[in-house]
C-alpha positions in Angstrom: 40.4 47.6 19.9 41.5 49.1 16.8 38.4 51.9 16.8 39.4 52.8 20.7 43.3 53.3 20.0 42.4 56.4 17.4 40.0 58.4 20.1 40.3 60.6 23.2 40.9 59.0 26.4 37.2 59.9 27.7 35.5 58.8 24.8 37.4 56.1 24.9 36.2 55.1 28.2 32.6 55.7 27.1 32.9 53.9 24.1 34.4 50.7 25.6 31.7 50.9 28.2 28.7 50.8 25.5 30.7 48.1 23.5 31.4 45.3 26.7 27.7 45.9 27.1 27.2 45.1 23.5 29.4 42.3 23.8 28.5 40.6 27.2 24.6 40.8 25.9 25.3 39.1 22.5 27.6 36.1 25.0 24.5 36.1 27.2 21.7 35.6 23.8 24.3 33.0 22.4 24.6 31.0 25.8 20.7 31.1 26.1 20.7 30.5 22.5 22.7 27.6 23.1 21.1 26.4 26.2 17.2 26.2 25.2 18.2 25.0 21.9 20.2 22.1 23.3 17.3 21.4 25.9 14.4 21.8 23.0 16.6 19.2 20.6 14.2 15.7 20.9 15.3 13.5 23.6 15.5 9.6 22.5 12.2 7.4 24.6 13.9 5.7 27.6 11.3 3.0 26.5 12.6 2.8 22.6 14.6 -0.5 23.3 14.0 -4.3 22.8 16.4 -5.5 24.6 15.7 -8.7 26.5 13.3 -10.1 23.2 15.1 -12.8 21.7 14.9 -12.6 17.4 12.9 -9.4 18.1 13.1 -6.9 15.2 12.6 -3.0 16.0 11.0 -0.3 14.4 9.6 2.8 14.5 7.7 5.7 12.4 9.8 7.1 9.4 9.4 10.7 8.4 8.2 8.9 5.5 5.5 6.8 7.3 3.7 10.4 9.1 3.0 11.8 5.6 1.6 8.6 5.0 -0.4 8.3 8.1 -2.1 11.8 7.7 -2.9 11.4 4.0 -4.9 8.6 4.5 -6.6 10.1 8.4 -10.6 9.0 9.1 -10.7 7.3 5.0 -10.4 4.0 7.3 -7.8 3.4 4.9 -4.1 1.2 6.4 -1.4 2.1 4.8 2.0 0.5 4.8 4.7 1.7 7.0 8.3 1.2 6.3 9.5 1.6 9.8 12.8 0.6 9.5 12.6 -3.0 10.1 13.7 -4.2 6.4 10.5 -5.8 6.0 10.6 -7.9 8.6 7.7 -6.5 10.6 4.5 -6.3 8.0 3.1 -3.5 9.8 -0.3 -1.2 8.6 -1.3 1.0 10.4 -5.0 2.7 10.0 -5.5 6.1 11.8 -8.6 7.9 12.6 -9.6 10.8 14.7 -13.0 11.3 17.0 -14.2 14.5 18.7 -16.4 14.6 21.6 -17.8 18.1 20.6 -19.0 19.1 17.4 -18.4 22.8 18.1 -14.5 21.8 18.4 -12.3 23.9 16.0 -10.5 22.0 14.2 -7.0 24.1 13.9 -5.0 21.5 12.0 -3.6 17.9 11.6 -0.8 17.3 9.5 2.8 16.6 10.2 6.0 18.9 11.7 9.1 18.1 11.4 12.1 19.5 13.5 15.4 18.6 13.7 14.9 16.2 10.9 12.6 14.6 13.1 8.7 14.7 11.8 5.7 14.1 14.4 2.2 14.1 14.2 0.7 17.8 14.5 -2.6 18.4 16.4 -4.2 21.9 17.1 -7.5 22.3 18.3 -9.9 25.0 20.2 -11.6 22.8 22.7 -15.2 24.8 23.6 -15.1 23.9 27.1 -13.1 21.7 29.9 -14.1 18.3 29.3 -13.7 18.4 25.4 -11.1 16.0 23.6 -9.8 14.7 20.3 -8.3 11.3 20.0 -6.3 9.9 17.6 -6.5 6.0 17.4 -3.9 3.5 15.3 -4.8 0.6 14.8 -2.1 -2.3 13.6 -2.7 -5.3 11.3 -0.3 -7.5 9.5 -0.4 -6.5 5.9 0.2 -10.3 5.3 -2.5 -12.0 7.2 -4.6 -8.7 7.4 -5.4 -9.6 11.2 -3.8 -7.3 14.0 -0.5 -7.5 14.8 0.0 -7.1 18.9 3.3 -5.3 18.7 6.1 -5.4 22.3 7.6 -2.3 23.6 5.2 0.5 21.9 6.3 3.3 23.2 5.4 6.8 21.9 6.4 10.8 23.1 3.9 13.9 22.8 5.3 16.8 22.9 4.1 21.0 23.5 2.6 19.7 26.4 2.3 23.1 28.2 0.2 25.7 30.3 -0.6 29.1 28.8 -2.0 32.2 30.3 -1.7 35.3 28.9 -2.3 37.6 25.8 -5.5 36.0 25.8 -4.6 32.3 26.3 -5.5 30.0 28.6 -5.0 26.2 28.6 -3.4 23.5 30.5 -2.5 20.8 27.9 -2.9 16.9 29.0 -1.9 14.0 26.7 -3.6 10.5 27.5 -1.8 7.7 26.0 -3.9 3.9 26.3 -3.6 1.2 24.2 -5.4 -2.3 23.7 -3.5 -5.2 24.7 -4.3 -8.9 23.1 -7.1 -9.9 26.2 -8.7 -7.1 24.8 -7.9 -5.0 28.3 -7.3 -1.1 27.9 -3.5 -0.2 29.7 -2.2 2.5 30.1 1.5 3.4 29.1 4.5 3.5 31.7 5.9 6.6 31.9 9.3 7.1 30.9 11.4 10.0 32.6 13.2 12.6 30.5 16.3 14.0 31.4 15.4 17.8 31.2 11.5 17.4 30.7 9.1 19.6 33.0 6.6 16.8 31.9 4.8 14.9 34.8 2.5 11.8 34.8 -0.9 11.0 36.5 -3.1 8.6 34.0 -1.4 11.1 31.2 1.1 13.7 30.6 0.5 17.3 31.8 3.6 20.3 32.8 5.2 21.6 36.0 6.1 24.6 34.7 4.3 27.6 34.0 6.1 28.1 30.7 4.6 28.5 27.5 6.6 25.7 25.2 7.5 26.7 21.4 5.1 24.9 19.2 6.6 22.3 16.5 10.0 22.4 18.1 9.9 18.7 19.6 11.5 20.0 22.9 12.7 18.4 25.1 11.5 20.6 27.9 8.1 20.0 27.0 8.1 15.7 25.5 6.2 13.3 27.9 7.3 9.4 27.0 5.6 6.1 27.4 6.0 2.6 26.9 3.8 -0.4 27.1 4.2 -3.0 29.4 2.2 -5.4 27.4 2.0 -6.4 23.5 -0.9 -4.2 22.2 -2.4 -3.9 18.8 -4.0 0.0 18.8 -3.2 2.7 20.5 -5.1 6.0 21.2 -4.0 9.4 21.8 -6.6 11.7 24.0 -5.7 15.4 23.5 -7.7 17.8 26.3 -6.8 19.9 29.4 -6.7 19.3 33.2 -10.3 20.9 33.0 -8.9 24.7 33.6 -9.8 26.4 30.4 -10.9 29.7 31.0 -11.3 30.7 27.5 -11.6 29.0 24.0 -7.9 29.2 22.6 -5.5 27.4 20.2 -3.8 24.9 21.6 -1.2 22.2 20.1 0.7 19.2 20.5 2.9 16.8 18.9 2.9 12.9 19.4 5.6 10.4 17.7 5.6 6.3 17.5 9.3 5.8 18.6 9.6 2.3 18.9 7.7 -1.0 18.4 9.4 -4.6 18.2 8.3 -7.7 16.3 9.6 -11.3 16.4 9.3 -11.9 12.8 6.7 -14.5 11.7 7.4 -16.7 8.3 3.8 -16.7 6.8 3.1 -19.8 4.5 -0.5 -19.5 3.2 -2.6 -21.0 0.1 -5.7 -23.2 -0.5 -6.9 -26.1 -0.9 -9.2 -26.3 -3.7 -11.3 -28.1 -6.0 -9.8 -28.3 -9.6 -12.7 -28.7 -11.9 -11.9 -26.3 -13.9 -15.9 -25.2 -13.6 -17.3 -28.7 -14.3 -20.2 -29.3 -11.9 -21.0 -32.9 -9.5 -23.2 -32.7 -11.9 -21.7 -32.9 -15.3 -18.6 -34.7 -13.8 -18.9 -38.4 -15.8 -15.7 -40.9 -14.8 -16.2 -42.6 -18.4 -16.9 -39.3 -20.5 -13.6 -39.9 -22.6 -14.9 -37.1 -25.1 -12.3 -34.3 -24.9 -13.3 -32.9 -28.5 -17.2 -32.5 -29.5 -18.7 -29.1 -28.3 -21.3 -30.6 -26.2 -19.1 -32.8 -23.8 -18.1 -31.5 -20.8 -14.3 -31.8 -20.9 -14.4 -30.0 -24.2 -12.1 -26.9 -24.4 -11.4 -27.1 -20.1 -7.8 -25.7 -19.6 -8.4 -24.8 -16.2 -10.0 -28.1 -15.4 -7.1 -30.7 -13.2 -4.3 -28.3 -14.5 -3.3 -28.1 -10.7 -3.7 -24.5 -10.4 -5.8 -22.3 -8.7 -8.4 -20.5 -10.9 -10.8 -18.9 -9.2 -12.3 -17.3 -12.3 -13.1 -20.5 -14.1 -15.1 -20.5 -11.6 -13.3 -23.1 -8.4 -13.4 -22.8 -4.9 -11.8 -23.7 -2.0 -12.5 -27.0 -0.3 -12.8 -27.9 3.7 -11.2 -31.2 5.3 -7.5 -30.8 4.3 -4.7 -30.2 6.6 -1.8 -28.8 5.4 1.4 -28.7 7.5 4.9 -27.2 8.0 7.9 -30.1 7.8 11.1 -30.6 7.1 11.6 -31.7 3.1 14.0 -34.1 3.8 11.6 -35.9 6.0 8.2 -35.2 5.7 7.1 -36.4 8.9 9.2 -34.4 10.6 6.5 -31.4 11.0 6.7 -28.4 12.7 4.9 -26.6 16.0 2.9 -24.3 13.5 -0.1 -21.9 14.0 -3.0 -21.4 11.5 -3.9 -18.2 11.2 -7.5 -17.9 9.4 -8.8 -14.7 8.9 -12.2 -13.2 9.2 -14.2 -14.0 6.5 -11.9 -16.0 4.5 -13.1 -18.2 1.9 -13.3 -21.9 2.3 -10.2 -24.0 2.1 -7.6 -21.2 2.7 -5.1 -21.8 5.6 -2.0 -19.7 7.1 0.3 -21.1 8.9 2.5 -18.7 11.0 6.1 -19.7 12.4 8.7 -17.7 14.6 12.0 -17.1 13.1 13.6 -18.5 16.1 11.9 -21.8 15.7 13.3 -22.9 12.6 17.0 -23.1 14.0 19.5 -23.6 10.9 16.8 -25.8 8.4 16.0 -23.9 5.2 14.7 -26.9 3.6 11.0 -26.9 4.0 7.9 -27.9 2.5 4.5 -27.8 3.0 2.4 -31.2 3.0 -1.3 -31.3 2.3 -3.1 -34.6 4.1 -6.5 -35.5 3.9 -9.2 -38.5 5.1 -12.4 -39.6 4.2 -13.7 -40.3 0.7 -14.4 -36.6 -0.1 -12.3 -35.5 -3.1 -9.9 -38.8 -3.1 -7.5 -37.6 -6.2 -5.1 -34.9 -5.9 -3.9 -32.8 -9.2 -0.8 -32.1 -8.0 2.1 -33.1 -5.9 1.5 -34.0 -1.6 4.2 -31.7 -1.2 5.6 -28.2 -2.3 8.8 -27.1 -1.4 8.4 -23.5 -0.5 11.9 -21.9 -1.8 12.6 -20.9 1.6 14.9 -17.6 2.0 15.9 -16.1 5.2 15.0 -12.9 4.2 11.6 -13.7 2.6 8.7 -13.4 5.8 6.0 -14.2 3.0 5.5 -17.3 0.5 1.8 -16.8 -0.1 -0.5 -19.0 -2.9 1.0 -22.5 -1.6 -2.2 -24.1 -3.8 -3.2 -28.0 -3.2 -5.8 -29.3 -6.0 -7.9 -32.1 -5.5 -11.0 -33.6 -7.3 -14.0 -35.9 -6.7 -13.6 -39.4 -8.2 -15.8 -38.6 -11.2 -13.4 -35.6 -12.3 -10.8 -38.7 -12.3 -8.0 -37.6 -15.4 -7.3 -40.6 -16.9 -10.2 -42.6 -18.9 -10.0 -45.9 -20.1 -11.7 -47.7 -22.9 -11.9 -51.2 -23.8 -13.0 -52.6 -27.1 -12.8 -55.6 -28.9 -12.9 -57.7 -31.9 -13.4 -60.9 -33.5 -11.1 -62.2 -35.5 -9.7 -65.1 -37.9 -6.1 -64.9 -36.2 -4.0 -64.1 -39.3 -0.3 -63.1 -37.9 -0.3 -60.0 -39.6 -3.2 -58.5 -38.4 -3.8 -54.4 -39.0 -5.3 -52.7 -36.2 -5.6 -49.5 -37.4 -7.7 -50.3 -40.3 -10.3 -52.0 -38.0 -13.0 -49.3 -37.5 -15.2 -48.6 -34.5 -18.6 -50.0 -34.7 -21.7 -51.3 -32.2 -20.5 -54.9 -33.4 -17.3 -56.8 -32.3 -18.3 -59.5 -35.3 -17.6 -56.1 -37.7 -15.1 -54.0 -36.2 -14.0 -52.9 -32.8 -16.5 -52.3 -30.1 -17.8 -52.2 -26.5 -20.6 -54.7 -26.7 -20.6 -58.1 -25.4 -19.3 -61.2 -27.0 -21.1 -64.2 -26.4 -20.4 -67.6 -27.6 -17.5 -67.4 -29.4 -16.2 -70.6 -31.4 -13.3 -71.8 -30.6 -10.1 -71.3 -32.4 -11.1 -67.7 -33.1 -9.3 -64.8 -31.9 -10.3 -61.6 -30.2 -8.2 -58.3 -30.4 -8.2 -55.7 -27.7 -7.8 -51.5 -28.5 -7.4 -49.8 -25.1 -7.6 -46.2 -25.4 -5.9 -44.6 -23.0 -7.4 -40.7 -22.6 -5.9 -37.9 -20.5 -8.4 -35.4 -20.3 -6.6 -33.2 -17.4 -4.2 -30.2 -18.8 -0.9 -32.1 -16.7 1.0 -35.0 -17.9 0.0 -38.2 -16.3 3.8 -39.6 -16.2 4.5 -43.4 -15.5 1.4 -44.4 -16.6 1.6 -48.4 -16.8 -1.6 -50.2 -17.8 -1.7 -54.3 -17.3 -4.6 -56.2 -18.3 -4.7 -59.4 -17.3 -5.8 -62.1 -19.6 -8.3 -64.5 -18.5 -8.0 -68.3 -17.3 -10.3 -71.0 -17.1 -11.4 -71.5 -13.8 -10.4 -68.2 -12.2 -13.2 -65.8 -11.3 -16.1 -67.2 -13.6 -13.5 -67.5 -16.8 -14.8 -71.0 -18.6 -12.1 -70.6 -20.8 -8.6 -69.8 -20.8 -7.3 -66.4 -23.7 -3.3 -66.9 -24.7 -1.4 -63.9 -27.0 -1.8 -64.5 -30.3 0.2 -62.6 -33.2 0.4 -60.1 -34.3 3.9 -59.7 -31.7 3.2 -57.1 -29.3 4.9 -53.4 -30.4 7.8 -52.9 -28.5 7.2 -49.4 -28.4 4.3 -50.0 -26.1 4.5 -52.6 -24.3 7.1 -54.2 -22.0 8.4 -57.4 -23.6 10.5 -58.7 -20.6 7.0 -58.7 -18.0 4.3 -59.5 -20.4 3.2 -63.1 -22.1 4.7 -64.5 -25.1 2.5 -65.8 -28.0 0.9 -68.7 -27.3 0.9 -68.6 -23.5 -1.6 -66.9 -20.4 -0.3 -63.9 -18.5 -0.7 -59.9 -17.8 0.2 -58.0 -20.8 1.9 -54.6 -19.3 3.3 -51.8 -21.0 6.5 -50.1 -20.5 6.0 -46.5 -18.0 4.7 -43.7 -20.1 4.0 -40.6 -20.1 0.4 -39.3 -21.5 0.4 -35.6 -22.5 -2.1 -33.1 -21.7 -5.5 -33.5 -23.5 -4.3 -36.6 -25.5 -5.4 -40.1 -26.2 -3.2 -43.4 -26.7 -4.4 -46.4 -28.4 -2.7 -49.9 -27.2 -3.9 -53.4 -28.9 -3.3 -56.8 -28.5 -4.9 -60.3 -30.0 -5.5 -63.2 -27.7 -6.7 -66.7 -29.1 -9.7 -68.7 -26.8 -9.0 -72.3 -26.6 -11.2 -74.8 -24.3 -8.4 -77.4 -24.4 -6.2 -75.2 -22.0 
C-alpha cells in the first residue's frame, strides 16, 4: 500500500495487479505447503495399543534402537533394545536381510529420520518383477536367551508408491508376515490410515498414481499392520506388483511401532556339585588331612564353600527341583514355569512367573528339594530368599550346592588311651602313637585290667571353607550288657572342661551316661580336639 499511494493512477492499477498475483500465489504455495506437510507428518498405527492385556507393558523401537538395529544387520548379532518399556520387556532383537537375486543393487540400508521420528531405510534396484529383499527380526529374551512371542506387533512401511516417468518405473509392495508361537506364518491385519492412499491385499501397495517424497514418513504413503497373534519374528518382503518396466531405484521405509509384554520375574541358577574339583575318586569320608600337600583336601577353597565355581572345575548336577514359594511358608509354592534353554548345561533351571500372579507377596524364596541317595549333603541353606523388588524382572545365579556322602565336611576321629586314672591327668602332653598302652591312638584295646582308665581325644575336623555352626557331638559311653558291651565305662577325673562340654546333659564322675558338648561352631579349615577319661569296672 505504501509503494501504490506515490505512483500514477495507471501504473497503479498495473502494479497492484502484478502484486495480488504475487500475493494470492505465495497464499496458494503456503496453503499447499501447509496441506501436504500436515498430510506427510507420520500418522500414529491404529494397531499401537494394548489395551485389553491385563499387566501388559508396551513398547516400541526408539530412534536409539534403529541405529542399533542397522549397526549390527546380517553379523547375526541381537542387540538390546531399549524400547521404552523401563526394562520391563528384555527384548533383542537380531536383524538380517536375504535377496532373492544376486544381480540386485543394493542402494542403501541405514536409517531416516523425519519429524524426529527414525525408520528403517531400504533402497534397492530390483533386476526384474519377481525380485525381493527381506528384512527378518527375530526376538529373544535377553534373560533366558529363548524367543520372546511378543502381543500386538504392529509395524508401518512407508514410500510405498508407483513411479513412471523421467525414466522410472515401479510399483512398490510391502509384505509384512510374522511367526506366531505354533510355528504358523500370519499375516498382519491391516490397519486403516486416515489420509493414506495405501491399500491391502496379502501386503501394502498405492491407489494413487503419485510419486511419494522419499524419507518423509508421510502419511499419504504409510501402510499399518498389526498381529492378531503373539509372534516372535517378523519379516519384511520389499518387491513390486510385478510391473517393472525398467531397473530403477526404488525405496521404502518400515518402523516397529508397538509391541506389548506381560512382564515375567526370571529366577534362574544351578544346582551343582561343590567339590571344589575333588573327583568320586579321591573323595575319602575319613581323609581328615587338610594340611600335607599330597591329601586331597589340601589347599581346596572352592571345595563345600557353597558357591558356584565353575573354574575349579564343578558342574551342574541333574535330580533337583527347585521351586518358587512364599518365605513365610515354604510349602506354600507357586504355579511356576521352567524355562531351560537350548543347550544349557546340566543342573541349571529358570523358573519364569507373571507379574500378575504374585498379587501383593514380595516375600519369596526359592527352595531346592531332592530324593534318592545321589548327593545326600547340601553346602548351603534349602532356601534362599531372593531380595525380591518390584522393579527387578531378573535375580539370576540362585546356586544350590550339594555333595556325595564321601565329600562329607565334618570328620571325626577317635583315639584312645590307657591310663593309671590320676585326677589330674594332662591330655595335651599325651602324643599320638600306633599304641593306646603309649600314647593316644586308633588301634584296638583288648583285655584291659580292671581298675584302669581309658581317655578319649575326639578330633573334630572341618575341612569345608563354611562354618559348621551348632555342631554338638555326644558319645555315648558303654554299658554292660547293651549291644555286646561286657563291661560297663563311668567318667573318671580329670572334670570335664566346661568350655566344651555341656555340664547340665552329660554324666558326672563316677556314673554311665552320654557325654555331650555345648553347640559350637567349627570354623572353616579348622580342627577341635575334645577329651574325656572313663574308668572300666566289671562290678557295675
Amino acid at each position: 500500500m505504501y509503494i501504490v499511494e506515490y505512483l500514477s493512477g495507471s501504473n497503479n492499477t498495473d502494479l497492484f495487479q502484478k502484486y495480488r498475483l504475487i500475493l494470492l500465489t505465495l497464499v496458494g504455495f503456503i496453503i499447499s505447503f501447509l496441506i501436504s506437510h500436515s498430510s506427510y507428518a507420520l500418522a500414529t498405527n491404529p494397531g499401537a495399543t494394548c489395551q485389553g492385556i491385563t499387566g501388559a507393558s508396551q513398547g516400541g523401537l526408539t530412534n536409539a534402537d534403529y541405529s542399533s538395529l542397522v549397526s549390527a544387520v546380517n553379523t547375526n548379532n541381537y542387540v538390546n533394545i531399549a524400547g521404552n518399556s523401563a526394562g520391563s520387556i528384555p527384548l533383542q532383537i537380531r536383524m538380517n536381510t536375504v535377496e532373492s537375486s544376486n544381480n540386485t543393487t543394493l542402494g542403501n540400508f541405514g536409517v531416516t529420520t523425519s519429524g524426529g521420528n527414525s525408520a528403517i531405510n531400504v533402497r534397492r534396484t530390483f533386476p526384474n518383477t519377481t525380485a525381493f529383499t527381506d528384512v527378518t527380526l527375530d526376538f529373544r529374551n535377553s534373560i533366558t536367551t529363548q524367543p520372546i512371542f511378543l502381543t500386538n506387533v504392529a509395524l508401518s512401511a512407508f514410500d510405498v508408491d508407483y513411479a513412471n516417468s523421467n525414466g522410472n518405473s515401479f510399483y512398490d509392495y510391502v509384505q509384512i508376515t510374522g511367526v506366531t508361537q505354533a510355528g504358523s506364518t500370519i499375516e498382519g491385519t491391516f490397519q486403516p490410515v486416515a489420509g493414506s492412499n495405501i491399500a491391502y491385499s496379502q501386503g501394502f501397495y498405492t491407489t494413487s498414481t503419485a510419486n511419494c517424497p522419499a524419507k518423509d514418513l508421510g502419511t499419504q504413503c504409510q501402510g499399518s499392520i498389526q498381529f492378531s497373534q503373539p509372534v516372535a519374528s517378523v519379516k519384511v518382503r520389499y518387491t513390486n506388483t510385478g510391473r517393472l518396466l525398467t531397473t530403477t531405484n526404488q525405496e521404502i521405509d518400515f518402523r516397529v511401532d508397538n509391541y506389548c509384554y506381560v512382564p515375567q520375574y526370571i529366577f534362574s541358577g544351578t544346582v551343582f556339585d561343590d567339590n571344589g574339583g575333588i573327583t568320586a575318586a579321591q573323595a575319602n569320608a575319613t581323609n581328615a588331612d587338610i594340611t600335607t600337600a599330597g591329601s586331597a583336601y589340601t589347599n581346596r577353597p572352592n571345595y563345600f564353600n557353597g558357591r558356584y565355581d565353575p573354574t575349579a572345575p564343578e558342574t551342574g548336577i541333574t535330580g533337583s527341583t527347585v521351586k518358587l514359594a512364599n518365605c513365610a511358608n515354604t510349602s506354600t509354592t507357586y504355579p511356576t514355569q521352567s524355562v531351560i534353554r537350548t543347550g544349557a548345561p546340566a543342573g541349571e533351571y529358570q523358573i519364569s512367573i507373571p507379574t500378575t500372579t504374585l498379587a501383593s507377596n514380595t516375600n519369596l524364596c526359592l527352595v531346592e528339594s531332592r530324593t534318592g541317595n545321589t548327593y545326600p549333603i547340601r553346602t548351603n541353606s534349602e532356601s534362599k530368599n531372593v531380595g525380591f523388588q518390584a522393579t527387578t524382572y531378573n535375580y539370576p545365579n540362585n546356586n544350590f550346592g550339594r555333595v556325595i556322602a564321601e565329600n562329607v565336611a565334618l570328620v571325626l576321629r577317635k583315639s584312645q588311651h590307657i591310663n593309671n586314672c590320676p585326677p589330674t591327668l594332662n591330655y595335651t602332653s599325651i602324643n599320638d602313637t600306633t599304641s593306646p598302652a603309649t600314647g593316644f591312638s586308633t588301634a584296638t584295646i583288648e583285655n584291659i585290667e580292671p581298675g584302669k582308665c581309658i581317655a578319649y581325644k575326639i578330633t573334630a575336623t572341618n575341612r569345608a571353607n563354611v562354618n559348621i555352626d551348632n555342631f554338638i557331638m555326644d558319645d555315648v559311653l558303654q554299658k554292660k550288657g547293651s549291644n555286646t558291651a561286657t563291661t560297663t565305662s563311668v567318667l573318671a577325673n580329670p572334670a570335664l572342661s566346661s568350655t566344651d562340654y555341656n555340664l547340665t546333659s552329660s554324666p558326672t564322675i563316677g556314673a554311665n551316661g552320654t557325654v555331650s558338648t555345648k553347640p559350637l561352631v567349627l570354623q572353616p579349615r579348622s580342627k577341635r580336639d575334645f577329651y574325656f577319661n572313663t574308668k572300666f569296672s566289671t562290678t557295675q
